[in-house]
PyMOL Python script that loads the backbone (N, CA, C, O; Angstrom):
from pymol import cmd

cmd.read_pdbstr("""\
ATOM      1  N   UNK A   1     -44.056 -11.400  50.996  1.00  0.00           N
ATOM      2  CA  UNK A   1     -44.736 -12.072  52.069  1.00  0.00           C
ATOM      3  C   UNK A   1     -43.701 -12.553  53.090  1.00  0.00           C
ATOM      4  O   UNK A   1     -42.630 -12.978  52.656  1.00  0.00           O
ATOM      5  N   UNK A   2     -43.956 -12.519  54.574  1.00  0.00           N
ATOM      6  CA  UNK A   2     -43.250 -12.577  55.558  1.00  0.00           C
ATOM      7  C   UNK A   2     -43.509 -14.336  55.689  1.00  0.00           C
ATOM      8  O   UNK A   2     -44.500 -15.026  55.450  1.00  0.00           O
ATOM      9  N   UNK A   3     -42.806 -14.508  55.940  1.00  0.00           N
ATOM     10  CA  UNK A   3     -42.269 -16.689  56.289  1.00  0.00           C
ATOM     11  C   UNK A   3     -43.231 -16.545  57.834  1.00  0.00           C
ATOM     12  O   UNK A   3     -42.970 -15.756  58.741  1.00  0.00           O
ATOM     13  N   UNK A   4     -44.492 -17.638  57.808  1.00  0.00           N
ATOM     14  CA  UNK A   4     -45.016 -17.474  59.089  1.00  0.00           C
ATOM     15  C   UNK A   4     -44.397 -18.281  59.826  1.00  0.00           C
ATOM     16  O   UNK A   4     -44.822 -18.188  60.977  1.00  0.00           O
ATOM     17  N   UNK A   5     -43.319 -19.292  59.685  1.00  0.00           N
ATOM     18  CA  UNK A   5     -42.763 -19.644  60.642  1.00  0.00           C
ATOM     19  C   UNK A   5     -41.916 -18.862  61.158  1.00  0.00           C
ATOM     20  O   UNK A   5     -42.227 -18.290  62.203  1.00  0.00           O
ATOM     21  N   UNK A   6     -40.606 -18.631  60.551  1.00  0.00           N
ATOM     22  CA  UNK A   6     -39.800 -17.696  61.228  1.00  0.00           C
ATOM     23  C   UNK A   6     -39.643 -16.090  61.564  1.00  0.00           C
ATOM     24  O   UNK A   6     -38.779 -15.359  62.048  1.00  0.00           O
ATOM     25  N   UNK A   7     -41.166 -15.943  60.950  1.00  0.00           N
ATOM     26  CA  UNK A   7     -41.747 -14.294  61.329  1.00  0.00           C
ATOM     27  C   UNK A   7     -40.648 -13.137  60.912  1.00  0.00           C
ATOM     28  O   UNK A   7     -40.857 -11.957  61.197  1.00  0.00           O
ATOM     29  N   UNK A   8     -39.382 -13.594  60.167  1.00  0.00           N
ATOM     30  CA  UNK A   8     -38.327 -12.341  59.643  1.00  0.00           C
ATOM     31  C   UNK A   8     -38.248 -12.667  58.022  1.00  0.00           C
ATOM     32  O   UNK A   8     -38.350 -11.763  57.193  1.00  0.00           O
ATOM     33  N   UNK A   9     -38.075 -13.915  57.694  1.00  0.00           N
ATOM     34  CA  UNK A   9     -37.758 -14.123  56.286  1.00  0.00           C
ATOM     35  C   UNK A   9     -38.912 -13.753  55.251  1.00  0.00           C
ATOM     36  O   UNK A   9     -40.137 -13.808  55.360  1.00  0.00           O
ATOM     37  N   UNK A  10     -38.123 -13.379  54.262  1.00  0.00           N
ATOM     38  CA  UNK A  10     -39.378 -13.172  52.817  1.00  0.00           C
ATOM     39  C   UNK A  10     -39.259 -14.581  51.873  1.00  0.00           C
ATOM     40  O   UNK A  10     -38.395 -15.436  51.681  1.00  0.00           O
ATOM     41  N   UNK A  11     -40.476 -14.345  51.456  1.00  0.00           N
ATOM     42  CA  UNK A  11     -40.796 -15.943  50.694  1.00  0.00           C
ATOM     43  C   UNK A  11     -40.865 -15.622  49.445  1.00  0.00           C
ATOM     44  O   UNK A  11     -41.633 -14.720  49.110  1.00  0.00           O
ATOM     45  N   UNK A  12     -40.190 -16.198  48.632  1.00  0.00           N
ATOM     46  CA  UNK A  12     -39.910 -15.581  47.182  1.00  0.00           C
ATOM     47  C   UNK A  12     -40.267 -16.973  46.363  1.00  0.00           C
ATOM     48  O   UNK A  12     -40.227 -18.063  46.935  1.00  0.00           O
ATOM     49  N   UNK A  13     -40.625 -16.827  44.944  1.00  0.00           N
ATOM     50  CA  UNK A  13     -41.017 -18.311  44.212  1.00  0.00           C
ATOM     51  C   UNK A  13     -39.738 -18.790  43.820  1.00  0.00           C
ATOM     52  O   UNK A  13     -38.887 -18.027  43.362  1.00  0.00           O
ATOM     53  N   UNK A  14     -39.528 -20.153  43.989  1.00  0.00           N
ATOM     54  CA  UNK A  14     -37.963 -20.874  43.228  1.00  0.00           C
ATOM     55  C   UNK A  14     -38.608 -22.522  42.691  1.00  0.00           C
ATOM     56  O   UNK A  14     -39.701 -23.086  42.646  1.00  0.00           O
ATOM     57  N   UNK A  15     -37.709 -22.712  42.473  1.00  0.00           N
ATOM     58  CA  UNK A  15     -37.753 -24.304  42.079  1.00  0.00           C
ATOM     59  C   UNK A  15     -37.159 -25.331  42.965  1.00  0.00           C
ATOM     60  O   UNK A  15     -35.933 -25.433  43.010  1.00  0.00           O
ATOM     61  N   UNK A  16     -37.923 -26.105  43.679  1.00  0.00           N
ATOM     62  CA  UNK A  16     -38.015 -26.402  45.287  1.00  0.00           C
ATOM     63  C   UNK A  16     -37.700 -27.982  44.504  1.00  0.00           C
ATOM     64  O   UNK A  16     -38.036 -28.358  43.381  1.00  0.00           O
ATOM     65  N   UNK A  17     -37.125 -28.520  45.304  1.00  0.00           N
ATOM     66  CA  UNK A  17     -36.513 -30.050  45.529  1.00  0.00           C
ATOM     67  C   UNK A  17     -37.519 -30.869  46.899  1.00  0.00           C
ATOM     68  O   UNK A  17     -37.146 -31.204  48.024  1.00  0.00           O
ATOM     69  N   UNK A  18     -38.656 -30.976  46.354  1.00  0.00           N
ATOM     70  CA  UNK A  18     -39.606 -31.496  47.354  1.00  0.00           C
ATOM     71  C   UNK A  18     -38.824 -33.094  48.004  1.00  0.00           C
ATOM     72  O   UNK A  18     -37.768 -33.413  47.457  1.00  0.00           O
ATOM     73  N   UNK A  19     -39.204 -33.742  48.791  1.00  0.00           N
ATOM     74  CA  UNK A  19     -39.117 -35.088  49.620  1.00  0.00           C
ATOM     75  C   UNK A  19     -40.228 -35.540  49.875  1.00  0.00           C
ATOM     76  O   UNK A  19     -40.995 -35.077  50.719  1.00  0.00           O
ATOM     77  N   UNK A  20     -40.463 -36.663  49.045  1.00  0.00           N
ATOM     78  CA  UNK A  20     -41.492 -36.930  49.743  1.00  0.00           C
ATOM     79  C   UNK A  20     -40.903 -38.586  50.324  1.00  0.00           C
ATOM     80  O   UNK A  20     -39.906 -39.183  49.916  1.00  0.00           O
ATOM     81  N   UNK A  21     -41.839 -39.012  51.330  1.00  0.00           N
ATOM     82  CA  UNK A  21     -41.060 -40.095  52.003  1.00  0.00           C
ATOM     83  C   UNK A  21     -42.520 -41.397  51.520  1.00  0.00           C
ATOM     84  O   UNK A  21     -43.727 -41.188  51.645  1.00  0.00           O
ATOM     85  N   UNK A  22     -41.865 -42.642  50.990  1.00  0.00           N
ATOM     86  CA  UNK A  22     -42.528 -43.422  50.608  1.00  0.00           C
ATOM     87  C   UNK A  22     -41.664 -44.946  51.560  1.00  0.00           C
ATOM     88  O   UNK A  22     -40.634 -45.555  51.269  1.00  0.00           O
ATOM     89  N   UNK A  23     -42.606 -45.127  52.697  1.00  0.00           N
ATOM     90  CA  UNK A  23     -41.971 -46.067  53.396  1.00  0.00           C
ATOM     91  C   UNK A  23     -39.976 -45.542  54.047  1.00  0.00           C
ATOM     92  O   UNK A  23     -39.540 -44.584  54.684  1.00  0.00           O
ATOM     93  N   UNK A  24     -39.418 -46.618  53.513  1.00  0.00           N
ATOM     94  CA  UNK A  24     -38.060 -46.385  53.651  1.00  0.00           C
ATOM     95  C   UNK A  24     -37.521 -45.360  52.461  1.00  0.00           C
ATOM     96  O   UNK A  24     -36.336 -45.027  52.453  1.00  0.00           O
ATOM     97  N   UNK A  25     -38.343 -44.933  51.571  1.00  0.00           N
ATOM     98  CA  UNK A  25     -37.079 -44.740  50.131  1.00  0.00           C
ATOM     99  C   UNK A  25     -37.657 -43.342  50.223  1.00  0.00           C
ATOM    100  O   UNK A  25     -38.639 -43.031  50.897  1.00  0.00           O
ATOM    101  N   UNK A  26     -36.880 -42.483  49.412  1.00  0.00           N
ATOM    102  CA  UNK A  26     -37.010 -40.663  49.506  1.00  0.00           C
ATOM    103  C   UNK A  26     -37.210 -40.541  47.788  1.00  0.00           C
ATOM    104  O   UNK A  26     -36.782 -41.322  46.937  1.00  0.00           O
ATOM    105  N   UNK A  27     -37.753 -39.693  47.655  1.00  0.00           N
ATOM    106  CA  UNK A  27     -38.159 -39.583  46.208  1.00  0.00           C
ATOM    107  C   UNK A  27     -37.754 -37.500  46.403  1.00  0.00           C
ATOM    108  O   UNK A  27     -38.115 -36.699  47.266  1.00  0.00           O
ATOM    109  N   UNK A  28     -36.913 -37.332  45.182  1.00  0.00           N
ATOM    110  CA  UNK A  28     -36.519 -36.217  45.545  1.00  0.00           C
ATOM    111  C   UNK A  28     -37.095 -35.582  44.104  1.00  0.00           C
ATOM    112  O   UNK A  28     -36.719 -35.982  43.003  1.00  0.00           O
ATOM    113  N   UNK A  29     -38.252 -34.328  44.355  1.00  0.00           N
ATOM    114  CA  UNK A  29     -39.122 -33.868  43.277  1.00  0.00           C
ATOM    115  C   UNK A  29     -38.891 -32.733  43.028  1.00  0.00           C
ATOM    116  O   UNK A  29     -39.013 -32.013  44.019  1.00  0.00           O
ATOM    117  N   UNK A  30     -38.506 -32.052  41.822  1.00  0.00           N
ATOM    118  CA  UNK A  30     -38.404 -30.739  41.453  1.00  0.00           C
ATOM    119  C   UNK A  30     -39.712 -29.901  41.127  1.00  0.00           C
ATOM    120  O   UNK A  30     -40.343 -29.962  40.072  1.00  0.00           O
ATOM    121  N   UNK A  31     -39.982 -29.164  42.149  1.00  0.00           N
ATOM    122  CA  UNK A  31     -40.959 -28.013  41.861  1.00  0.00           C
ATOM    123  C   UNK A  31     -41.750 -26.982  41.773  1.00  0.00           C
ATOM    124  O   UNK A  31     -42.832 -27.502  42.042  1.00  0.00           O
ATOM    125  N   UNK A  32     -41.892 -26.228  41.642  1.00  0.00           N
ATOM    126  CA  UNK A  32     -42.324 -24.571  41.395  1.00  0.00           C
ATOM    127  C   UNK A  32     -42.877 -24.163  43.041  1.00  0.00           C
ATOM    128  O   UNK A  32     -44.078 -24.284  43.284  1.00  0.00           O
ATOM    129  N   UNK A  33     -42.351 -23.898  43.640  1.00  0.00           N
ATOM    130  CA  UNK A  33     -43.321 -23.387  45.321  1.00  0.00           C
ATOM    131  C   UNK A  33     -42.734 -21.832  45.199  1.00  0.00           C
ATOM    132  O   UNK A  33     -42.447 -21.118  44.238  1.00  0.00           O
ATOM    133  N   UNK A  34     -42.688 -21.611  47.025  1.00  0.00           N
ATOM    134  CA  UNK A  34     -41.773 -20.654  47.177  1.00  0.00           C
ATOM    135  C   UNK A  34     -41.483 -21.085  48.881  1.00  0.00           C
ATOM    136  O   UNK A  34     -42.121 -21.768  49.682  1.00  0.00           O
ATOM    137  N   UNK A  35     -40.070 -20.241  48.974  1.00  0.00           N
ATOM    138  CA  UNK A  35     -39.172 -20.724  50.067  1.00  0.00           C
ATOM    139  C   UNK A  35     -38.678 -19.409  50.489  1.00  0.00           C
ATOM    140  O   UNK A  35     -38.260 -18.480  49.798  1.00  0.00           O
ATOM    141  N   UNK A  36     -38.861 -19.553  52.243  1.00  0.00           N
ATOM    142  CA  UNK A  36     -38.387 -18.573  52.901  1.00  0.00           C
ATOM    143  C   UNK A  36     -36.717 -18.726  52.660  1.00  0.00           C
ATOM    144  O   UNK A  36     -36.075 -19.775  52.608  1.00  0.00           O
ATOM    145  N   UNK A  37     -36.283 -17.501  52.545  1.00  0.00           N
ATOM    146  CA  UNK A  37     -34.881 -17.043  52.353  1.00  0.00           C
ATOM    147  C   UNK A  37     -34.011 -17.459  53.199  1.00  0.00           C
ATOM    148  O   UNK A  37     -32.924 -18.015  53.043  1.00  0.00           O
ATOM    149  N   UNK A  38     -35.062 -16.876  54.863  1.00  0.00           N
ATOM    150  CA  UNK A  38     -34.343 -17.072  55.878  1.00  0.00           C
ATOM    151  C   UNK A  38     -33.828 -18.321  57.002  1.00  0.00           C
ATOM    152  O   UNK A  38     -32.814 -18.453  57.686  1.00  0.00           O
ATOM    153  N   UNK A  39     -35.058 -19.137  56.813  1.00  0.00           N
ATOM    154  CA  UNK A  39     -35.378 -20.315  57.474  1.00  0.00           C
ATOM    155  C   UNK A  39     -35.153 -21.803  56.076  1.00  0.00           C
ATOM    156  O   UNK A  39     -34.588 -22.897  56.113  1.00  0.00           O
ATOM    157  N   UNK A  40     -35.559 -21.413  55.518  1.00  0.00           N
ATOM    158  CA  UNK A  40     -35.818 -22.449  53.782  1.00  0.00           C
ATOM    159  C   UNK A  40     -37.216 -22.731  54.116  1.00  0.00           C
ATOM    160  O   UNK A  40     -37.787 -22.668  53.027  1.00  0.00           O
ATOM    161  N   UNK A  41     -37.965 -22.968  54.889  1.00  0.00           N
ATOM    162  CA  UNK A  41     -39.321 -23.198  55.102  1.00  0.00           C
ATOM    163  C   UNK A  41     -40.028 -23.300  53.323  1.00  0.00           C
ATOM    164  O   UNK A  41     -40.023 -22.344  52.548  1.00  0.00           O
ATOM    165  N   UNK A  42     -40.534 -24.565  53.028  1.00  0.00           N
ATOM    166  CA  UNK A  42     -41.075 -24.529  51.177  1.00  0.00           C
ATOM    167  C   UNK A  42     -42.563 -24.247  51.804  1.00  0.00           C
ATOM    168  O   UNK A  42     -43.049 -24.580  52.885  1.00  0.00           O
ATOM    169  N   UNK A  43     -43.100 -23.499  50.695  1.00  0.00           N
ATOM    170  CA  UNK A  43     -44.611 -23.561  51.023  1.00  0.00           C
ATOM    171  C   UNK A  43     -44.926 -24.330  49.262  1.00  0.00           C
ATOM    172  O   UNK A  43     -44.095 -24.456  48.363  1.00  0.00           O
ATOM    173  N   UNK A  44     -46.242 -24.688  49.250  1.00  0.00           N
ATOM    174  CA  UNK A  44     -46.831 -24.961  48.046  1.00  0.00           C
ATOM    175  C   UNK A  44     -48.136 -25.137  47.405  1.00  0.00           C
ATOM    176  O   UNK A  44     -49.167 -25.500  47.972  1.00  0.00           O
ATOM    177  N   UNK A  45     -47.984 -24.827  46.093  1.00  0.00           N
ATOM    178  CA  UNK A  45     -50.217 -25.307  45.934  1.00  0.00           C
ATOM    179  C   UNK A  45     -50.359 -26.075  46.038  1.00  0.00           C
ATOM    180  O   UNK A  45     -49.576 -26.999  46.257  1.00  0.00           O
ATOM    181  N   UNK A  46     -51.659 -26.054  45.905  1.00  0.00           N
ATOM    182  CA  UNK A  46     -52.432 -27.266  46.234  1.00  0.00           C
ATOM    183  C   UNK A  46     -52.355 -28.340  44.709  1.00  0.00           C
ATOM    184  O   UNK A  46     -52.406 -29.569  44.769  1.00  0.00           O
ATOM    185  N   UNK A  47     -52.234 -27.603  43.507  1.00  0.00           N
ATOM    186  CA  UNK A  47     -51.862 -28.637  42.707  1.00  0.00           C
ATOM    187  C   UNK A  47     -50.789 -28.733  42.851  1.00  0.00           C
ATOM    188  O   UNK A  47     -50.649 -29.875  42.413  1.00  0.00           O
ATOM    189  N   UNK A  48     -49.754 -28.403  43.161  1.00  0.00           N
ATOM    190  CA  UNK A  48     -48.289 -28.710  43.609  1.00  0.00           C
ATOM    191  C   UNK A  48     -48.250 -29.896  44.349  1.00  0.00           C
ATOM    192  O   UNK A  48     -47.662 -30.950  44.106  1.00  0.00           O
ATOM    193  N   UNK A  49     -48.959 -29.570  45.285  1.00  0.00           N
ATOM    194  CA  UNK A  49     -49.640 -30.938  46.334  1.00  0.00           C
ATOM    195  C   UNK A  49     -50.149 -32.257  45.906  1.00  0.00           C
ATOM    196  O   UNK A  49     -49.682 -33.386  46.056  1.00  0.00           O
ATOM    197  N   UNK A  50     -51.451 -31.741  45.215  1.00  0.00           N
ATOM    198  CA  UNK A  50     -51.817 -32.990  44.199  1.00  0.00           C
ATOM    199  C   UNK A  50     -50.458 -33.865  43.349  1.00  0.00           C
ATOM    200  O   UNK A  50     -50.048 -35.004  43.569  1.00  0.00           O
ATOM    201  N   UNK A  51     -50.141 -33.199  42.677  1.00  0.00           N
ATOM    202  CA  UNK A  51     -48.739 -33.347  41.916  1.00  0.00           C
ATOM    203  C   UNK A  51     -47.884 -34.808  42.856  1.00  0.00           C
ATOM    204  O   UNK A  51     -47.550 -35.971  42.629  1.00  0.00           O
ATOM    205  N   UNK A  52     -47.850 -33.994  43.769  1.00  0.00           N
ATOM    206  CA  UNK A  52     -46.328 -34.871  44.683  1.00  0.00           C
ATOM    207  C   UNK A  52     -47.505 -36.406  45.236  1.00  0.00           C
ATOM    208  O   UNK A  52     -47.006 -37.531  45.256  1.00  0.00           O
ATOM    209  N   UNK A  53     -48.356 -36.289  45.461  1.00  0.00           N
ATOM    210  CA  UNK A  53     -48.963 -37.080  46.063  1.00  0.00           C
ATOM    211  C   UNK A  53     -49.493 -38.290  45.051  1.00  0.00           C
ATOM    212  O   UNK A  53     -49.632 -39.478  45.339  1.00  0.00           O
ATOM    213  N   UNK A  54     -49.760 -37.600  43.714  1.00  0.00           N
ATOM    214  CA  UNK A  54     -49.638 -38.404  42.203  1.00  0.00           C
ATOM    215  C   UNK A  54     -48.100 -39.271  42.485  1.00  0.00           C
ATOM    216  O   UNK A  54     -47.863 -40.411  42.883  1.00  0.00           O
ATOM    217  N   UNK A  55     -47.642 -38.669  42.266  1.00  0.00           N
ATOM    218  CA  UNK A  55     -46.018 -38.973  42.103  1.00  0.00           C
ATOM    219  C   UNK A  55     -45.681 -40.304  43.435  1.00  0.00           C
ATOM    220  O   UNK A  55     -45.420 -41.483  43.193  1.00  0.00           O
ATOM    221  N   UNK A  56     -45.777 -39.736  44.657  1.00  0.00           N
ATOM    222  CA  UNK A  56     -46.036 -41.239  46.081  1.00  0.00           C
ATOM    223  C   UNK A  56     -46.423 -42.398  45.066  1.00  0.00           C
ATOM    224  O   UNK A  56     -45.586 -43.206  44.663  1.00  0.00           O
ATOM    225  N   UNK A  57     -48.223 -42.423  44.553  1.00  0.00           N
ATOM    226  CA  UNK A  57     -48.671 -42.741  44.739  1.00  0.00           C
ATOM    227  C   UNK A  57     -48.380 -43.568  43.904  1.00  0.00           C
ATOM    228  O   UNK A  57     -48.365 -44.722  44.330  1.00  0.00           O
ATOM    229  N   UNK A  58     -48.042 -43.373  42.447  1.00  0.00           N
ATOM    230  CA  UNK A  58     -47.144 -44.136  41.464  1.00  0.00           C
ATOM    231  C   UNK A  58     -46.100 -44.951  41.980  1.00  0.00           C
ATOM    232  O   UNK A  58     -46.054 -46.179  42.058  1.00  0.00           O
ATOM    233  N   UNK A  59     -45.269 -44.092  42.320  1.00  0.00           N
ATOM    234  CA  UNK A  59     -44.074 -44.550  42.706  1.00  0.00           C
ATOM    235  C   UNK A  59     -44.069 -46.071  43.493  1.00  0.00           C
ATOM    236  O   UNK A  59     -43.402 -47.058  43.180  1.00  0.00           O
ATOM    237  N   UNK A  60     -45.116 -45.911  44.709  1.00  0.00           N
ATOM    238  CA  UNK A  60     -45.920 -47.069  45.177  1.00  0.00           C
ATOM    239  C   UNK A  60     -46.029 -48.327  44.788  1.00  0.00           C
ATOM    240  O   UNK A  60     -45.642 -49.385  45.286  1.00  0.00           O
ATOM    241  N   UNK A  61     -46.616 -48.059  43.820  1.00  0.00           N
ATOM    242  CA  UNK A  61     -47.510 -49.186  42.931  1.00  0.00           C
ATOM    243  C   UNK A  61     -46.679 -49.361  41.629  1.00  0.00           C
ATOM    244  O   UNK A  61     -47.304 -49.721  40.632  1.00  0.00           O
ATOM    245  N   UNK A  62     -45.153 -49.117  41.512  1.00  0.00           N
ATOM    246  CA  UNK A  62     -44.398 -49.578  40.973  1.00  0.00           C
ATOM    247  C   UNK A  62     -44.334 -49.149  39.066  1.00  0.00           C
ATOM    248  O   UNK A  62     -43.684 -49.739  38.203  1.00  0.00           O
ATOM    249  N   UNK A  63     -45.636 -47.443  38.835  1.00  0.00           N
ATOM    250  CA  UNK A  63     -46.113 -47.250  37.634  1.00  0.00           C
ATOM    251  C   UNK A  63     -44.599 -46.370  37.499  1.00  0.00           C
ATOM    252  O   UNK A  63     -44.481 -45.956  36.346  1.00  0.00           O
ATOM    253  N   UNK A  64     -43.667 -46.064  38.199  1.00  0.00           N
ATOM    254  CA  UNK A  64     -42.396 -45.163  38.039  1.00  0.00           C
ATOM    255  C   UNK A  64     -41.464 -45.816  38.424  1.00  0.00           C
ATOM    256  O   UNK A  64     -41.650 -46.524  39.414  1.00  0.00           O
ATOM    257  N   UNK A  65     -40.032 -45.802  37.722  1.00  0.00           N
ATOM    258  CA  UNK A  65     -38.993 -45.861  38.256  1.00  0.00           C
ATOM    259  C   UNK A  65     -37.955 -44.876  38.033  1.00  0.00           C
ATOM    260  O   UNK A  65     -37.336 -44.767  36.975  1.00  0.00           O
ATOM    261  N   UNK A  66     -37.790 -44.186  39.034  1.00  0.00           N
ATOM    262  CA  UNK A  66     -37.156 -43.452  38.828  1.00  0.00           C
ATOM    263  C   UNK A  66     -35.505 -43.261  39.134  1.00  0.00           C
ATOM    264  O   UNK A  66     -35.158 -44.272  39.747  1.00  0.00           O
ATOM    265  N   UNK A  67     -34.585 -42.540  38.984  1.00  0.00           N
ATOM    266  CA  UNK A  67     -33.427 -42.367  38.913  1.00  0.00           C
ATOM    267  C   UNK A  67     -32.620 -42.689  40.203  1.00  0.00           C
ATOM    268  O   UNK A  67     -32.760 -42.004  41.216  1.00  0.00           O
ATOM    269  N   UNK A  68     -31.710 -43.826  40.134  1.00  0.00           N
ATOM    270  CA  UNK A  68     -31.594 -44.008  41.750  1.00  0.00           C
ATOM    271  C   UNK A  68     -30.020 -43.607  41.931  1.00  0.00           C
ATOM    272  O   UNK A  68     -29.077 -44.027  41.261  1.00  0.00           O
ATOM    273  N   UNK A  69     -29.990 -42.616  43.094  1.00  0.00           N
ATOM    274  CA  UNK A  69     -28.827 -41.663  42.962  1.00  0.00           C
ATOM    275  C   UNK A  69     -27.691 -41.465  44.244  1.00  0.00           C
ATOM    276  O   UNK A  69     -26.673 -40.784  44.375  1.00  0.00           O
ATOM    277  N   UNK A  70     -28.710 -42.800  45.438  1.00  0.00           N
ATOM    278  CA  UNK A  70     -27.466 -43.107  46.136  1.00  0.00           C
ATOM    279  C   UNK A  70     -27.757 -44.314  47.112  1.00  0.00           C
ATOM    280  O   UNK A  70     -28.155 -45.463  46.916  1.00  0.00           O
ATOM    281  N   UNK A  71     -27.485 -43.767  47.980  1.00  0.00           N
ATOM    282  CA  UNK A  71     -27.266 -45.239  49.210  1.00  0.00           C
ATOM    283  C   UNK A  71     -27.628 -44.594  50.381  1.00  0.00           C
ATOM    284  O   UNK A  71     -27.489 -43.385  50.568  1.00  0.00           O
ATOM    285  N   UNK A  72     -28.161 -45.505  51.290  1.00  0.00           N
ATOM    286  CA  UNK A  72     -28.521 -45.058  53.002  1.00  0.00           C
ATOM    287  C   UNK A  72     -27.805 -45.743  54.011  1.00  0.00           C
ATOM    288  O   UNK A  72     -28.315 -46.852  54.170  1.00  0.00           O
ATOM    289  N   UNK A  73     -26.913 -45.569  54.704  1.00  0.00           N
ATOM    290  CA  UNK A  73     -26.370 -46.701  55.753  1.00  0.00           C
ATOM    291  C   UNK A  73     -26.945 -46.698  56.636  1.00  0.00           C
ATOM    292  O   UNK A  73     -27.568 -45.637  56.646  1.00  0.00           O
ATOM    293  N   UNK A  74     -27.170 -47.280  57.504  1.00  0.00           N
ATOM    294  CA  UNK A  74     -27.205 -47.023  59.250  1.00  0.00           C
ATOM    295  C   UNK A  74     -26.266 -48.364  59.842  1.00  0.00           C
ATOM    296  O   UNK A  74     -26.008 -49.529  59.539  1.00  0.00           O
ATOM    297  N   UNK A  75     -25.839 -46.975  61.281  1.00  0.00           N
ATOM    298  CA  UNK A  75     -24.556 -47.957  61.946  1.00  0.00           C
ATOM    299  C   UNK A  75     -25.777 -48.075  63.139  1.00  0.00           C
ATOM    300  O   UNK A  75     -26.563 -47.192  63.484  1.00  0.00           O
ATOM    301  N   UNK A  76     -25.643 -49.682  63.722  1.00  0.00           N
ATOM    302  CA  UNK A  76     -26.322 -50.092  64.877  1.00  0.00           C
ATOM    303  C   UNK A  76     -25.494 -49.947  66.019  1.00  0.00           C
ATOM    304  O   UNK A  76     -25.918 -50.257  67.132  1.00  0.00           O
TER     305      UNK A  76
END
""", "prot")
cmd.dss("prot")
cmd.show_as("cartoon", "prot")
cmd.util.cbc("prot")
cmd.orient("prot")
């Protein structure tokens, strides 16, 4: 399958490092999609979807803690 964003790359299945953004903090999720070669463009299912949005939604409401693996600066 051709990548509909970048209209050259092929989209092959891998094990995708999703982001999902919860307020300020990044939650970095390992899981089954597929990703253009050329662009990285992730596509994913819809339980893939469900999945990550479980995962926010926990994360949220404080039912996860998960592995904390660095730091964010910002210079003003």
């Amino acid at each position: 399958m051709k990548c509909v964003i970048c209209k050259t790359g092929e989209v092959q299945r891998a094990t995708v490092q999703a982001e999902i953004k919860a307020g300020l903090d990044r939650l970095l999720v390992p899981v089954e999609g597929e990703i253009c070669q050329e662009c990285g463009e992730a596509y994913y299912s819809a339980e893939v979807l469900r999945y990550l949005e479980r995962v926010r939604d926990e994360f949220i409401h404080k039912a996860i803690a998960p592995t904390f693996v660095g730091k964010v600066y910002q210079v003003s």
